[in-house]
N, C-alpha and C positions, 0 to 999 in steps of 0.2 A: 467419587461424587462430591467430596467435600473440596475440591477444587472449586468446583464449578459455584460454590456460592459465594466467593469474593464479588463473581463477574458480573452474579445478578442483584448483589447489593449496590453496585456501582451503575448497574442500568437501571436501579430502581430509583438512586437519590438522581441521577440526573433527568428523569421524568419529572418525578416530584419536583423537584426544582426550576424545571421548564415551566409545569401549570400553575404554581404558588406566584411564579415575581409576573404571568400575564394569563388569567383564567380565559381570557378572548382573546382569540384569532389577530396576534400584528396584522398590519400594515404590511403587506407583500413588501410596497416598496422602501418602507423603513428595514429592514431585516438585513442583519450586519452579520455576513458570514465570515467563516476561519477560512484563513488561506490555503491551509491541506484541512478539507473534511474526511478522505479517505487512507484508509490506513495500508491496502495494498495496489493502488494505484496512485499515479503522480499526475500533477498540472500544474498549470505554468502558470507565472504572476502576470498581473496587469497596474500601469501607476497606480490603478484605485486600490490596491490592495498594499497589504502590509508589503514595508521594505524586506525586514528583514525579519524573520520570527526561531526558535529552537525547540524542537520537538523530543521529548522524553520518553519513550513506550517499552513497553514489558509485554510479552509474547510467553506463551506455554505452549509446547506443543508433546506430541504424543505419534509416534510413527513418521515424522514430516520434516522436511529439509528443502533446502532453493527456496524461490520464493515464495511456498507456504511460509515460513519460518522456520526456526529451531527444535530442533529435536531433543524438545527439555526448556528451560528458563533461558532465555535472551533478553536482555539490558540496551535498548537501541537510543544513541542520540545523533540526532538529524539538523545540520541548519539551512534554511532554504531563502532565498534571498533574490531580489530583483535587481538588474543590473543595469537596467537602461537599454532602450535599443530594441524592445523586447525582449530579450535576454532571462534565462530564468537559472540557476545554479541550485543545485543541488547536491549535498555530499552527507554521507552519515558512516557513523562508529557502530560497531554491536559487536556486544561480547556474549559468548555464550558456555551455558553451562549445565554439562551432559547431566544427561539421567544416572552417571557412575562417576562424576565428579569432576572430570574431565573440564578444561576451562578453555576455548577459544575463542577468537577476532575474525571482525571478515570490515573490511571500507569498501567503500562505492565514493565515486563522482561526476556528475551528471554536468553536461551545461547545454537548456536546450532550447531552442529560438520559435517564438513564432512565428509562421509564415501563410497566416491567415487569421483577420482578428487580430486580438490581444491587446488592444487600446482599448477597452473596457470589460469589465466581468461579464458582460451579458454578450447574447450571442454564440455564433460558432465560432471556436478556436481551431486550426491546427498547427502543427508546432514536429520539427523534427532535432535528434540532440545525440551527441555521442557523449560517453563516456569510458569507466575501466571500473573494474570490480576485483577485489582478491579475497575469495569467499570462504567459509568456516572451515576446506579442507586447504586451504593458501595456496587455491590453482587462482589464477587468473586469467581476466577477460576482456576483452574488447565489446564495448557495448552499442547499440545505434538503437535509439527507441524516437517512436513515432506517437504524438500524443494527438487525441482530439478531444472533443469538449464541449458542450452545448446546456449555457445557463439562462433561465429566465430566473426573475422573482419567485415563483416557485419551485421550479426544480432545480436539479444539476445534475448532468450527466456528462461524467468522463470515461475514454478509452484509451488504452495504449497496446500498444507493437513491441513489442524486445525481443530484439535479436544480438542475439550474444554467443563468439569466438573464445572457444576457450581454449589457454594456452597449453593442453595437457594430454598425452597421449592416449588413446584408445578414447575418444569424445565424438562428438556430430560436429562438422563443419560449422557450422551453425546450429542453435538451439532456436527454437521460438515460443515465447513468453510472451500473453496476454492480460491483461487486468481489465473489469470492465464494475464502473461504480454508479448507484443511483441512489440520487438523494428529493425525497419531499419535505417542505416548510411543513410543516404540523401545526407548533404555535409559537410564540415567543422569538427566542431562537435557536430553537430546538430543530435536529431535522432527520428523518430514518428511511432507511431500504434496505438495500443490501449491496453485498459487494462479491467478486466472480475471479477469480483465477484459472486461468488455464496455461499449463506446462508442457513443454516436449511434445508441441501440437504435431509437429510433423510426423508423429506415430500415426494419425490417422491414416497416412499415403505412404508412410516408407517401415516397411515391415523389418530393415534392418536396424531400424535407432535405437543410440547406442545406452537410451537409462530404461527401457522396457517399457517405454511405452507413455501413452498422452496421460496426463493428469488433468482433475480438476475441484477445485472446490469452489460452491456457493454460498451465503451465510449472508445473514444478516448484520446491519448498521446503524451505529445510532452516532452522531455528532451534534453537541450543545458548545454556542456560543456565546454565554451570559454577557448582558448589557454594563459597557462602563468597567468591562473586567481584563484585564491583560492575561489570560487565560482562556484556553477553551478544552474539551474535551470529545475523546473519541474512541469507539469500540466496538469489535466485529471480531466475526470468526466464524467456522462452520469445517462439518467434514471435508476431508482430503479423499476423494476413489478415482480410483483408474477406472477412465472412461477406455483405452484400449490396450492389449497386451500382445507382447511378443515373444520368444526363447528367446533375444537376445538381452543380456542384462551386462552392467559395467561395475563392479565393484569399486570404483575406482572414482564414479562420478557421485559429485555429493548431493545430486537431486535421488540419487538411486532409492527408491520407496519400498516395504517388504509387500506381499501382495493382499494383506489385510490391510479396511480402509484407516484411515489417520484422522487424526483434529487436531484443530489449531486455535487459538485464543488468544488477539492484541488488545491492549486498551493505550491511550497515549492522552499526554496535556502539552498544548504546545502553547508558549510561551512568547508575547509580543515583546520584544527585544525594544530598550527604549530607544526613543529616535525614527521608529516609525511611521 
């Protein structure tokens, strides 16, 4: 229990924080968002957004692996960058460190174009991107992710597709990995919902997949963008259950979940890199 009260000291100053520097409702259209406000989903840049920004986040997790997170303390930095062209890059480090002291790495890198939109924040985006991954057990992956996106002055809503080949014996051909983020303006620039993971969807249709089955968690979000600050921040988490179950199971795959549910906890600051 005494975990869990860093996370709500930290979603308590950045409330506070949001109502003190504006007690009334901004200007929809003055409201200066972060380039990533989601912590398990990804979206692509646009000119009007930062060039280049680096993201710092620490993850606790408890029963949970793949992209829930780490099973234990994870250390993750991220830089994500525009490249012209629509073009968006992504790539991050995390080291992680077990519940028995145990200390590993996993990299990703992403580069992924849009091909709808994406000459301005507002609007539908969608955007398709390959990359590779070599993750906390050092299997490696071939990745193809599919983003979409849809921002007005008030909201923001993103989704993505991953679909990821992994290099390792006894796996699924494919895996399919979903994210799905919603954010509202509150006040300031402040802004909350919730954010949605789901794993190893293709247990819903194929009774043989090979980690036991679809996963999913949903949880809530909160992202503050302080005015005039090269800083912002961001935080979410929520339980991990198996939404379905099967005998087969893979010791061997490191999304493999035990059959009691999990939870996960990220918070992150990401950092406007100068030149921006």
């Amino acid at each position: 229990m005494n975990k869990k009260i860093p996370a709500l000291l930290f979603i308590g100053m950045i409330v506070a924080s949001a109502f003190a520097q504006n007690p009334e409702k901004a200007n929809f259209n003055s409201f200066e968002r972060t380039p990533e406000p989601f912590l398990f989903s990804v979206t692509t840049l646009t000119p009007q957004d930062l060039k280049w920004s680096l993201n710092y986040s620490s993850s606790y997790g408890e029963r949970v692996e793949g992209p829930f997170g780490y099973d234990g303390v994870s250390q993750q930095f991220s830089v994500k960058g525009y490249l012209g062209s629509q073009f968006t890059l992504y790539a991050d480090a995390a080291l992680g460190i077990s519940h028995v002291g145990d200390v590993t790495s996993a990299q990703q890198v992403e580069i992924i174009r849009d091909i709808l939109g994406g000459k301005k924040n507002t609007g539908i985006r969608l955007g398709i991107g390959l990359g590779v991954n070599n993750d906390f057990s050092n299997a490696k992956s071939l990745l193809s992710r599919i983003t979409a996106s849809f921002n007005t002055p008030e909201i923001m809503i993103s989704g993505n597709m991953l679909f990821e080949h992994t290099f390792t014996a006894n796996r699924d051909a494919v895996d399919v990995i979903t994210n799905l983020g919603f954010h509202y303006h509150l006040t300031g620039n402040l802004s909350a919902g919730f954010e949605a993971v789901g794993e190893d969807l293709e247990g819903f249709w194929d009774k043989e997949e090979a980690e036991g089955g679809a996963k999913l968690m949903v949880g809530p979000s909160l992202n503050f963008n302080p005015r005039k600050s090269g800083i912002s921040f961001a935080i979410s988490g929520g339980p991990v259950i198996y939404a379905t179950r099967n005998q087969l199971t893979n010791p061997d795959a490191v999304r493999e979940l035990p059959s009691q549910s999990g939870l996960i906890l990220r918070a992150s600051i990401l950092f406007k890199l100068p030149g921006s």
